[in-house]
Structure formats: structure tokens, C-alpha cells
N, C-alpha and C positions, 0 to 999 in steps of 0.2 A: 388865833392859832396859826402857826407858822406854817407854809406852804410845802408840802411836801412833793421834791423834785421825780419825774417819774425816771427810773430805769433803761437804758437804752434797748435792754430788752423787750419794752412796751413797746416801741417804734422800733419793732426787727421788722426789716422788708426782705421776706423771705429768697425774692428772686436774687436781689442783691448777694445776699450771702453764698446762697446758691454759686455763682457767679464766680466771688471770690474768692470759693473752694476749686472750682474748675478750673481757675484764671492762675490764681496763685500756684498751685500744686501741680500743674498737666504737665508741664517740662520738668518736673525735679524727680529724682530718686534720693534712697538711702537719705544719709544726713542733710540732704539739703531740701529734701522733700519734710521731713518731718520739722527743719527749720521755719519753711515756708507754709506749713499747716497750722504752726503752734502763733504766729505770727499774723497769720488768716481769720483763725478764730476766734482770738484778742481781738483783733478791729472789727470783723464780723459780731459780736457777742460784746463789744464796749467794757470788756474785763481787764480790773486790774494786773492779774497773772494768770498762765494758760503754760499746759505742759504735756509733754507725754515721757513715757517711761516704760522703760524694759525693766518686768519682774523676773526679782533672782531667789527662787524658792527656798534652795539649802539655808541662804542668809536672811529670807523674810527680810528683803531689802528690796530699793525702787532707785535702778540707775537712769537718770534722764537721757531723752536722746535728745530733747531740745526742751529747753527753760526759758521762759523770758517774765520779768517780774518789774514794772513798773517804767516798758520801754525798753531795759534791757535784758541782754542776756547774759543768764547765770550758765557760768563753762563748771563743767567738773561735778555737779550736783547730785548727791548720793544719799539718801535717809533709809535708819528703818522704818517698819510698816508700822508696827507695834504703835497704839495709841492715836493714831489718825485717822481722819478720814479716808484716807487711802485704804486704811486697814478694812475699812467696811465696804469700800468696793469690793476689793480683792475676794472678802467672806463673804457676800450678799451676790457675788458675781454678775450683777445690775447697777443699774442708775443709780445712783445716791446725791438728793440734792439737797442742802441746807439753805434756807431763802436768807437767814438771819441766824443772830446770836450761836454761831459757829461755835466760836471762843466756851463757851457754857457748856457745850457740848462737850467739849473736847478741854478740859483744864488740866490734863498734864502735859499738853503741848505744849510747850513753852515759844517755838518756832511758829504757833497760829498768832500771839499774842505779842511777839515782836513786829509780824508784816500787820498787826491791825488788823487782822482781815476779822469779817461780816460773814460773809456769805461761801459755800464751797458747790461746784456741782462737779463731778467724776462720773465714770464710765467704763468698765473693764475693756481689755482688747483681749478677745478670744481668738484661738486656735480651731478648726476646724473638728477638734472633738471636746469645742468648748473649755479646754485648757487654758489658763490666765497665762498670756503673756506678757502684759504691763496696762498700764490705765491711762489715759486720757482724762485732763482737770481744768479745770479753772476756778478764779479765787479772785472777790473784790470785798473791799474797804467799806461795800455800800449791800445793802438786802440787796438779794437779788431773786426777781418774783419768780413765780412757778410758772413760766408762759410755755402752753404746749407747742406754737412756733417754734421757739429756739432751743425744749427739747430734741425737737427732732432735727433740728441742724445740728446738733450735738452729739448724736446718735450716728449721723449722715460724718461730719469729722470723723467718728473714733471708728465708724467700720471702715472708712479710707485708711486711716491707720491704722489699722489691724490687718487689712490687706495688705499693706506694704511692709509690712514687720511681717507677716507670714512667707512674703514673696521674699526678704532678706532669709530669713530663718532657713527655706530650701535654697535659696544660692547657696547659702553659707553651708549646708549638710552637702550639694551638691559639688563645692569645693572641698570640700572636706575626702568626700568620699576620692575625684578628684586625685587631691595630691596624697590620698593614700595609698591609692591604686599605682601611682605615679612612682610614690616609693617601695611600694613593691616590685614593681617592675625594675625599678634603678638599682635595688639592694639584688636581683637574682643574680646567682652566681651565672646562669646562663645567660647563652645571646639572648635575646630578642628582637626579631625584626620585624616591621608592619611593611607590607608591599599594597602598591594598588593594583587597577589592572593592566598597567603599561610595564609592570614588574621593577619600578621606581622606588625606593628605600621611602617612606614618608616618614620613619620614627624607628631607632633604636635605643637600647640602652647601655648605658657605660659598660656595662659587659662588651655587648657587640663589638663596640666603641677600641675596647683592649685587646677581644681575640683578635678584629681584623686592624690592630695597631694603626688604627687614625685616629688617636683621641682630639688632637686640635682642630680637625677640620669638620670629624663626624661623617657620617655615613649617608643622610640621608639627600636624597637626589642620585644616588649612584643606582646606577643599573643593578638588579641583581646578580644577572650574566654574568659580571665582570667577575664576582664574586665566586663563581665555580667550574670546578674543572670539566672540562670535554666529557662531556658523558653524564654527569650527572644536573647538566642544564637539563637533558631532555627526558632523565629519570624524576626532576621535578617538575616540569611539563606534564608527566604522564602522572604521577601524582595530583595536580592540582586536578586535571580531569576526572579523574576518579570521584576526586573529594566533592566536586559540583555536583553530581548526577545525587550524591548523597543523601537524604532526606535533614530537612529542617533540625537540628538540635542536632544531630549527629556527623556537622561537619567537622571530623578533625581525623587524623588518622598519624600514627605510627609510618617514618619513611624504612621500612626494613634495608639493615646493611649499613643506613644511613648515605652523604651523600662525602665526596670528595668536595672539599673546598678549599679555597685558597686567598691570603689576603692581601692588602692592596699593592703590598711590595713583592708580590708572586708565588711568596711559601706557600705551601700547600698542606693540608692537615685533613684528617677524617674526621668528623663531626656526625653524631646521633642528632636526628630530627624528627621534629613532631610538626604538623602543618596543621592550619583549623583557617576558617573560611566565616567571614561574619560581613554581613552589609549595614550600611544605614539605610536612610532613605533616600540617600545620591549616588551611591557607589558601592561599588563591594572592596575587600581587601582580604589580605589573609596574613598568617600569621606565623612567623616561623621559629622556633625556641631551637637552637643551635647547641651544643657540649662538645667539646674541643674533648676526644678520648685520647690524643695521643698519650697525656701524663699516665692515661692507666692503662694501657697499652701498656705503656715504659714501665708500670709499676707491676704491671701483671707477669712481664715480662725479667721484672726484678723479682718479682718474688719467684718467680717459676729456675731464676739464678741461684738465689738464696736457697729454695729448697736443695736445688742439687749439690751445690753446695756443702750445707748441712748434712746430705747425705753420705757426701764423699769424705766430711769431717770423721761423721760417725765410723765410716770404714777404717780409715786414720785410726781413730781412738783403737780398735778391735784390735789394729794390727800392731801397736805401738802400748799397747799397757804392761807391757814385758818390756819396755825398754827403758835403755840404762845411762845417766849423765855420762859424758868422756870421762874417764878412771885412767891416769897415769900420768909418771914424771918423769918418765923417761926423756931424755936431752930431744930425741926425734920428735917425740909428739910436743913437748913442750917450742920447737920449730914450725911444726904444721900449725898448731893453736895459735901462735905468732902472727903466722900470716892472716888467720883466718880473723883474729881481733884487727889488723891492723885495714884490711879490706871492707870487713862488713859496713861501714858508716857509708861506701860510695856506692854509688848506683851499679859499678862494673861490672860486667859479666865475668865468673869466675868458671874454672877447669878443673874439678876435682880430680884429681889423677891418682891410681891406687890398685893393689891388686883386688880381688875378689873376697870379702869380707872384714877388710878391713876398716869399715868402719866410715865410708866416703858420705853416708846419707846424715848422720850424724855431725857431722862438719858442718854438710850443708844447711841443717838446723841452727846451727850455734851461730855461722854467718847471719843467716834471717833475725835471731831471735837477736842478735846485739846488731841489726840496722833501725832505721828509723822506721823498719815494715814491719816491725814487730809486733803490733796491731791489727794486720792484715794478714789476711790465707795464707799460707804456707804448702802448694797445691806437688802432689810429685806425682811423678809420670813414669813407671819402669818401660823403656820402648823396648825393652827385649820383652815383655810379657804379654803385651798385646799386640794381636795377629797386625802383619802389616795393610790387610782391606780394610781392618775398623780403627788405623793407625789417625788418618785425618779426622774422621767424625771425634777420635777422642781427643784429639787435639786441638779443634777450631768447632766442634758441633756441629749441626747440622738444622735445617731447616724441615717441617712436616712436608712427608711427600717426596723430597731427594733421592731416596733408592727405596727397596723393597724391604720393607719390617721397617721404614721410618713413620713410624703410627703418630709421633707427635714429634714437636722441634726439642732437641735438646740443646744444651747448653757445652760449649767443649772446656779441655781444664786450662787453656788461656782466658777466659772469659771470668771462669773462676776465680782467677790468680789476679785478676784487674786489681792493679794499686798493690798487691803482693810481692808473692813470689813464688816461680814453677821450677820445680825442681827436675830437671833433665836426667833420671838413673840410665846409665847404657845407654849412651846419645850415640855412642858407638855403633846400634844395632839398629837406625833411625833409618826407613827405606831410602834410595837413591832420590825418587822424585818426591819425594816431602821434602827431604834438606834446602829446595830453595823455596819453599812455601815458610819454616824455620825460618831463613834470613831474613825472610821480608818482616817476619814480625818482630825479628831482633833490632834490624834497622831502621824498619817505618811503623815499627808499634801498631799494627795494624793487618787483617786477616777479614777473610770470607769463610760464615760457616759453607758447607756446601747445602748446595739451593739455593742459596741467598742472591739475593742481586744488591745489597748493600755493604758497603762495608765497614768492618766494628774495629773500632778504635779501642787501644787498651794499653795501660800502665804497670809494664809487668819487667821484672826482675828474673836474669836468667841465672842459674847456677846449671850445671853440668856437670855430669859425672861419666867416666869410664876404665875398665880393663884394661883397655886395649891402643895400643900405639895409635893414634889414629896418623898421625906423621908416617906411618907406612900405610897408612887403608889408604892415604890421600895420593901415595905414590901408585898405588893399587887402584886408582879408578876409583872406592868402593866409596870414598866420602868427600867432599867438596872441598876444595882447598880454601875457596873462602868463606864459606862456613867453619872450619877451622879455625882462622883465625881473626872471626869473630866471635867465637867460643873461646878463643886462648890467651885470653884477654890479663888476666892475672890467673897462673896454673898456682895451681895449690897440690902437692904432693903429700899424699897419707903415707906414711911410713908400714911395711909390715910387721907383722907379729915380731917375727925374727930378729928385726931388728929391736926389739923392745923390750929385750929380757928382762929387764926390773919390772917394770908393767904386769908381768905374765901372773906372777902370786897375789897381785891385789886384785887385778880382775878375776882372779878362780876363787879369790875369797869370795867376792861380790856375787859372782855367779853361784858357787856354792850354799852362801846364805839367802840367796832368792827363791833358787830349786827347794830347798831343806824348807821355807815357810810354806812354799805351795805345797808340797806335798807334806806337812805336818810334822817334820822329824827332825831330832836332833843331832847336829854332826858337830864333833871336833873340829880345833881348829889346824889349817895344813899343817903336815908336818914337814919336818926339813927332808923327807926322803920324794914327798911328795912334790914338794918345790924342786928337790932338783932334776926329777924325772918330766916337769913341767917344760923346767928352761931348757930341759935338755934336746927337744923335740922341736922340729923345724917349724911345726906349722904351719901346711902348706893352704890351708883355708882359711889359715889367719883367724881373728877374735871369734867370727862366726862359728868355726871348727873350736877353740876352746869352750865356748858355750856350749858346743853340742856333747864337747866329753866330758862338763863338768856334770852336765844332767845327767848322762849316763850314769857318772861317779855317784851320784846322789842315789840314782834310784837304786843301784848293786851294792850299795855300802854295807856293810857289817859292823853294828858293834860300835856307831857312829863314826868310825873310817870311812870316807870316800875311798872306793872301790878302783885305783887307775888301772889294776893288770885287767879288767871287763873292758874300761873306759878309752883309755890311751891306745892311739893304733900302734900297733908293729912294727918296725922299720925294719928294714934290707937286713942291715948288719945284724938288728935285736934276733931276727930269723935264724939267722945263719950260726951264729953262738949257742943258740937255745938248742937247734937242732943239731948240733954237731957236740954240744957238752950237755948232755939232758942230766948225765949222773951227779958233773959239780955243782946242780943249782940247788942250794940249800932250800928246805919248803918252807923254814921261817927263820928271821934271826930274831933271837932273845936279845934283849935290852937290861941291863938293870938300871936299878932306882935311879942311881947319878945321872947314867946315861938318859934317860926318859928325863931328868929333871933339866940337864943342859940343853936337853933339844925343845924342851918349852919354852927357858929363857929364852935360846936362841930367835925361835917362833916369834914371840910379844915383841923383840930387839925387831924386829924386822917389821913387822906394821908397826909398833913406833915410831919407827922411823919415815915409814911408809906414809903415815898423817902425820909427821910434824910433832909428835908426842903430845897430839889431843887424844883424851881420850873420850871423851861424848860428843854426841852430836851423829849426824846423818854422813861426815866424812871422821868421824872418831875411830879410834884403833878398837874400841867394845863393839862395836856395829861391826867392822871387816872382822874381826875375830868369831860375828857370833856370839859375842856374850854378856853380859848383862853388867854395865860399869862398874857395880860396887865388889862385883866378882872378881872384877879385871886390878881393881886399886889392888884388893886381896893379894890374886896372887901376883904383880909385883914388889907386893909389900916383903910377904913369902919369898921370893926371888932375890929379895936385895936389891930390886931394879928404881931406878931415878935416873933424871934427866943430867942431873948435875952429876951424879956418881957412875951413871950408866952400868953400877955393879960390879 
């Protein structure tokens, strides 16, 4: 009977191995420890292959951290559990040893019955709530006996490595946690800064890094000091005191007001602060989370613009929803319009010149609306209407606190007008001592509200308008001469009424048909007696004064006549005839058919003409007539009238 060779496990010398676990492993960690254990226990234990493994639950898999199988080692090594002996560690969460006929055990392995192998013995590595974190094995070619000795050096292996896979497992949670914390902090949008107690930066984050513009060099080692302005070094001083006396868990505190700070290149900015106070077991630090408020400052300060703004728009709209596109072809105004197309595109300050209701604020719309500001405010300022002590605050603002009843900062209408345009009505009537407060923001774009101690910068477009000669105010003391003429920069001259006698029946059409919808009624269109009692009239209020007697005419009308003997003022001479011949004024003259029919043609021949012989549309002769286009074909069909035949 052939001799059967014993085990090297028979001849385990316990101290030995003992030895070679201490010997081998005492200087390794991580992979190089679990190399030198797997390596140990092979020579220790006389086994073909020896291994440990980190379990991966979701995949019921077993990644090696170190293989070694016949001398070498296997890099890379990855199996499922499923059908091995592994698998009954892993389930039995204990020893598993097979002394023999391994293979029999296990026949859908196909990997036991490539390596030959005999014998397996395993061993779970648990977690300290007995959790499977991977196994510890060995594997030979030869039985391998049940020797309680090398049991327990086996045992003595795997809680080495399971210590050491637990002590990786919290590094690893430890870094983790770590560089989450890490990226939390680097993602805040706020500063953060870590001070020791020599008030030394030991750690910011990219924020910091960007408000106090040193990203290349970084922050930390600089003083804090450096970092603030006069005054609130010693309000953070007096803060951090506070925060010490504090009790345990409740160091942190709110800095009220926040502190002034300033960055490495000397700007200076308000910043909200929050401070907290945390030690180790060598030192203390604290903790400063920084917010740079100026953007909302500037944005609170934009909206508190915007609102007023929107306010002053809204007044706008109120005061302008009766208002009427320029209406006329006459040769003058077709001159003023000239100018006013051929100036709008340039930045220049223009001089509206004009009598009193002629129409000067309207111009200076049609300027803005065909510049490139046509997108931006359109802000206007009557200086004859407001008192000259609230003259500056409406022009430049004012700061909270400046005088008495300033309850809060307001916004003035330069401010408004930023990237616009301010429309100067009656610059004429602008106090002596503002006029050179005016200059300075026409030439250096630039004003103080009052109170302020900064000054505001702004992109504004002057127009100007007035009555009044100011070329004699200016010989008169009463206005600056060079303020003049840097207002007179391109004059633009509105022609008046009087001069506009074609003008006069298309705008009383216009007017007529506006009054007649608001107040719900229907009026004829002028007649020719009407027209020429119109043009006949000087106009000394110009377009403003035709509007006001065409409403009169509307509201006294009879019978859809406009009413002008209510409407039309009286003149010197209309007086002096009226009163001196009361008996020759006839109380009405009769018309017949012809007559009434020639002064309709004549009527339609006239806006016809007046639009260019359109007849629809929002500048159509049916519109200035009042009346309803298919009305209008009618009667010049009726008339005989066309363009080609003119009748």
C-alpha cells in the first residue's frame, strides 16, 4: 500500500506562522498589505492558492484585492458567487472547509476542475454589524486535513483582513465625506473663509478666491486685516468676542449691518456676514461666509428706477392717450419734419423753437422715436410746471434724508432717461442756478442727486424746447449764454398755425372725428363755410387752440353740424361789424339742391386731395371725412368724381 505523504498542515508550527503574519503584514497597508497577507498565508498554510476579496452585493460578485495561484499572481480576477464555495461562505457567514473531493461538491464549476483543485477552506470578513464584506480562501491540489492549529491561523489571517478592509472602507467614507464637503464649499456661491487665531486665512473657497480677485495666488496666509476696511476690523473683533463667551453648539452669530470690505487691489464693497467659531483638539478657528450685496444694492436700486419709471410712463400714457400723429402737408411743416428726420439718427442736442401750442413736444417724439433710442424712455420734463425748490430733486433725485419730507431716495428724470431721452419743455423757464448743474450733465453726462456724495453717470439725449427768444433772455442776465449754446446745437423751428393754412381742415377733420367718437355722435363732414371761417382765423394758440374749438364745435353741434358761431372766438373787426350792422346779418342762408350738392363735391375734392386720393386706411379720406368707405365709393360715384376725371 503506497505511502501516504502528510499535509503541511500536519507540521504547522504555530509560532512560526504566527510570526509570519506579524512579520509580513506590520509595515503594509491597503494593497500592499493584503498582497503580503495573501502571500503569508500560502507559505504559512503550504497552499496551492490563497486569496482575499471584496463582496459586491447588487452583483453577487467577488472582486480580488490580491490572488496568487500557483506562485503567481493573478491581476484583474473577478467571479460570480453563484455555485462555489465562495457562495457558501458568503450564505453560512462562517468557516467552510472542504478537506477533499472539492470538485464532487461543486460540479457545475467548471473553474474548480480546471485548477485541479482537492481541497478549499474560506472564511467570511465581516463588518462590525457582521455585514459580509468579502472572504478570505485558500485552495490545494492535495486533501487538506481538518487541523484545529491552522484553523485558527486562519481565522487569526481573515480578522487581520477584515480589520484592514474595515479601516480602508472608513478612509474611503471618510474621503468621501471629505471631498463632498469640499465640493460644497467650492460650489457656494458665497465667500468662505477659515481664520485661525492669529486672524491668518488657512483655507478659502473659489468664491473668496473671485470676490477678493486673487484667483492665482489664493488667499490663504494673508491677514485678515488686510482684507477690511477701518472700522470694521474692530466690529469684527468685537463680534468674535461675543461669539466666544457663547455657549457650546451655539457659536455662530449674524454680523448686523454686515462689515465693509475691501479686496486685495483696494476696492472696497459691503459684504453680509455670518461668523461661527469651531475648535479641534489643537486650536480653534472660525468661520466667515462673505455675500458681496453690492449687485443687489445696484439691483434694488434698479428696480426702485424701473419702478419710477413705470410710474412716470404710466402718467405719460394718462396724459397722452388723446394724442394725435403729426397731420399736415403743408410746405412749413413738411420743412420742420425735414429737419427733424434728417437729425434724429445723431446723438445732437436739438432746440425746438415754436410759439405756444404749436405742436414743439410732438417733434420732439418723432426725433426720439426714428433715433436709435427708440427702445429707450422717452422722459419729458415741463420746467415751467414745476416749482423751481423741487426743480433739482426732479431733475437729478435726491438721496433719503436730504431735506425735509425726503422719507426715501428717489430717482430724478435724468436717471430715468439713462440710454434715452429727456425732453426739456420751456427750458426757457429753468432757474438761473440749475442752468449750470444742466451743463454739466450735457457735457460731462454726469450729476449728483442731492445728498449723495457719489456721482451718477448717465447716457442721455437732450431735446429742448421753448417760446421764448432766449437770445434776448441771454442778453437779459436771465439764461446762460453757454448753456444756449450748447442747447442750440441744431434749432429746429415749428412753424405756426397761421402759417399752415392747408393743415387747418385736415387737422379739424381729425379733431372733429375724435371728439364725435368720445362723446358717441354723429357729425357731418366740414363744410366749405366751415373751412373757410377756419383758415380765416389767425390762431393765436395755434393747433392747441384749434383743438379746443373743435371740441367746443362737437359738443354745441346741431343736427350734426359742428357749431363754430359757440366755438370760434371773435375777432376785433368780427365785433365791430356785428355791432355796428346787427339788422344786415341774415339769421340763415338757404342753400338749394345744386348748391348743397357742389359744396359736397367740393368737401370730398378736398380730402382727396388731402390723402393723396386713398380712400381707406387710418390716413384714408373715409376716416378724415367720418365715414364709412363704401359710403364714401357711393357718393363719389354719385358725384361723378375719380382720380383720372376729377369730375
Amino acid at each position: 500500500m503506497p505511502e501516504v505523504m502528510s499535509h503541511p498542515l500536519q507540521r504547522l508550527d504555530e509560532d512560526a506562522a504566527l510570526r509570519t503574519i506579524l512579520e509580513g503584514t506590520a509595515t503594509e497597508t491597503g494593497e500592499r498589505f493584503f498582497a503580503a497577507l495573501v502571500e503569508n498565508l500560502s507559505e504559512a498554510l503550504g497552499t496551492y492558492g490563497a486569496w482575499v476579496t471584496e463582496y459586491l452585493p447588487a452583483a453577487r460578485r467577488l472582486r480580488a484585492l490580491a490572488f496568487r495561484l500557483g506562485g503567481e499572481w493573478i491581476e484583474g480576477w473577478e467571479m460570480a458567487v453563484d455555485g462555489t464555495p465562495c457562495e457558501t461562505v458568503i450564505k453560512s457567514a462562517g468557516l467552510v472547509h472542504y478537506p477533499d473531493n472539492v470538485v464532487a461538491l461543486y460540479p457545475n464549476n467548471p473553474e474548480l476542475k480546471r485548477l485541479r483543485a482537492v481541497s478549499y477552506m474560506g472564511v467570511p470578513l465581516l463588518d462590525a454589524d457582521r455585514r459580509i464584506l468579502g472572504n478570505l480562501a485558500v485552495l490545494d491540489t492535495r486533501p487538506m486535513p481538518a487541523e484545529p492549529r491552522a484553523l485558527a491561523i486562519f481565522q487569526i489571517f481573515a480578522d487581520r483582513a477584515a480589520a484592514e478592509l474595515r479601516r480602508l472602507r472608513a478612509e474611503a467614507e471618510v474621503r468621501d465625506r471629505d471631498e463632498k464637503l469640499s465640493r460644497l464649499v467650492d460650489s457656494a456661491m458665497d465667500a468662505i473663509i477659515e481664520i485661525d487665531q492669529d486672524s491668518r486665512v488657512t483655507r478659502a473657497n473659489p468664491a473668496a478666491e473671485r470676490i477678493f480677485r486673487c484667483p492665482d495666488r489664493g488667499l490663504a496666509g494673508t491677514n485678515l486685516g488686510r482684507l477690511l476696511m477701518p472700522g470694521s476690523d474692530r466690529k469684527l473683533a468685537q463680534t468674535i468676542q461675543e461669539l466666544n463667551g457663547l455657549p457650546e453648539g451655539l457659536r455662530c452669530m449674524w454680523i448686523p449691518a454686515g462689515l465693509q470690505v475691501k479686496r486685495l487691489d483696494g476696492t472696497p464693497f459691503h459684504a453680509e456676514v455670518t461668523l461661527s467659531r469651531f475648535a479641534t483638539k489643537h486650536a480653534t478657528f472660525h468661520a466667515l461666509i462673505l455675500r458681496n450685496v453690492e449687485d443687489r444694492l445696484e439691483a434694488e436700486r434698479r428696480i426702485q428706477s424701473l419702478s419710477a419709471e413705470a410710474e412716470y410712463l404710466r402718467e405719460e400714457i394718462k396724459a397722452l392717450h388723446n394724442a394725435d400723429d403729426i397731420v399736415g402737408q403743408s410746405e412749413p411743416l413738411l420743412r420742420t419734419m425735414g429737419d427733424a428726420d434728417q437729425v434724429a439718427p445723431a446723438d445732437t442736442t436739438v432746440l425746438i423753437l415754436g410759439e405756444t401750442g404749436t405742436g414743439k413736444e410732438l417733434i420732439a417724439r418723432a426725433i426720439h422715436a426714428a433715433s436709435p433710442r427708440r427702445d429707450r424712455p422717452f422722459i419729458k420734463v415741463n420746467c415751467a410746471a414745476i416749482p423751481a425748490t423741487l426743480m433739482e430733486s426732479e431733475l437729478f433725485g435726491h438721496e433719503r434724508g436730504a431735506f425735509t419730507g425726503a422719507a426715501k431716495s428717489r430717482e430724478g428724470r435724468f436717471a430715468l432717461a439713462d440710454r434715452g431721452t429727456i425732453f426739456l419743455d420751456e427750458v426757457g423757464e429753468l432757474p438761473l442756478d440749475l442752468q449750470g448743474k444742466l451743463l454739466r450733465v450735457i457735457q460731462e453726462k454726469e450729476f449728483e442727486p442731492i445728498g449723495a456724495t457719489r456721482t451718477r453717470k448717465v447716457d442721455v439725449r437732450v431735446l429742448a424746447a421753448t417760446n421764448r427768444d432766449l437770445l434776448r433772455a441771454v442778453r437779459a442776465g436771465d439764461f446762460r449764454e453757454d448753456l444756449y449754446y450748447r442747447l442750440n446745437v441744431f434749432p429746429i423751428h415749428v412753424p405756426p398755425l397761421r402759417e399752415r393754412g392747408e393743415d387747418i381742415a385736415l387737422l379739424a377733420c381729425v379733431f372733429a372725428r375724435r371728439f364725435a367718437s368720445k362723446l358717441g355722435r354723429q357729425i357731418e363732414p366740414l363744410s366749405q363755410e366751415c373751412i373757410r371761417r377756419l383758415t380765416a382765423y389767425s390762431w393765436p394758440g395755434n393747433v392747441r387752440e384749434l383743438q379746443s374749438v373743435i371740441e367746443r364745435a362737437v359738443i354745441t353741434a346741431r343736427d350734426g353740424q359742428l357749431n363754430l358761431d359757440r366755438a370760434l372766438p371773435r375777432t376785433a373787426e368780427d365785433s365791430v361789424v356785428r355791432d355796428a350792422e346787427p339788422a344786415r346779418r341774415p339769421a340763415a342762408t338757404i342753400r338749394t339742391e345744386a348748391e348743397l350738392r357742389e359744396e359736397e363735391r367740393r368737401n370730398l375734392l378736398l380730402a382727396l386731395e388731402a390723402t393723396g386720393w386713398r380712400l381707406e386706411g387710418s390716413h384714408g379720406a373715409a376716416r378724415l371725412l367720418g365715414m364709412n368707405p363704401s359710403t364714401l365709393r357711393s357718393r363719389l360715384k354719385a358725384l361723378g368724381l375719380s382720380r383720372t376725371g376729377r369730375g
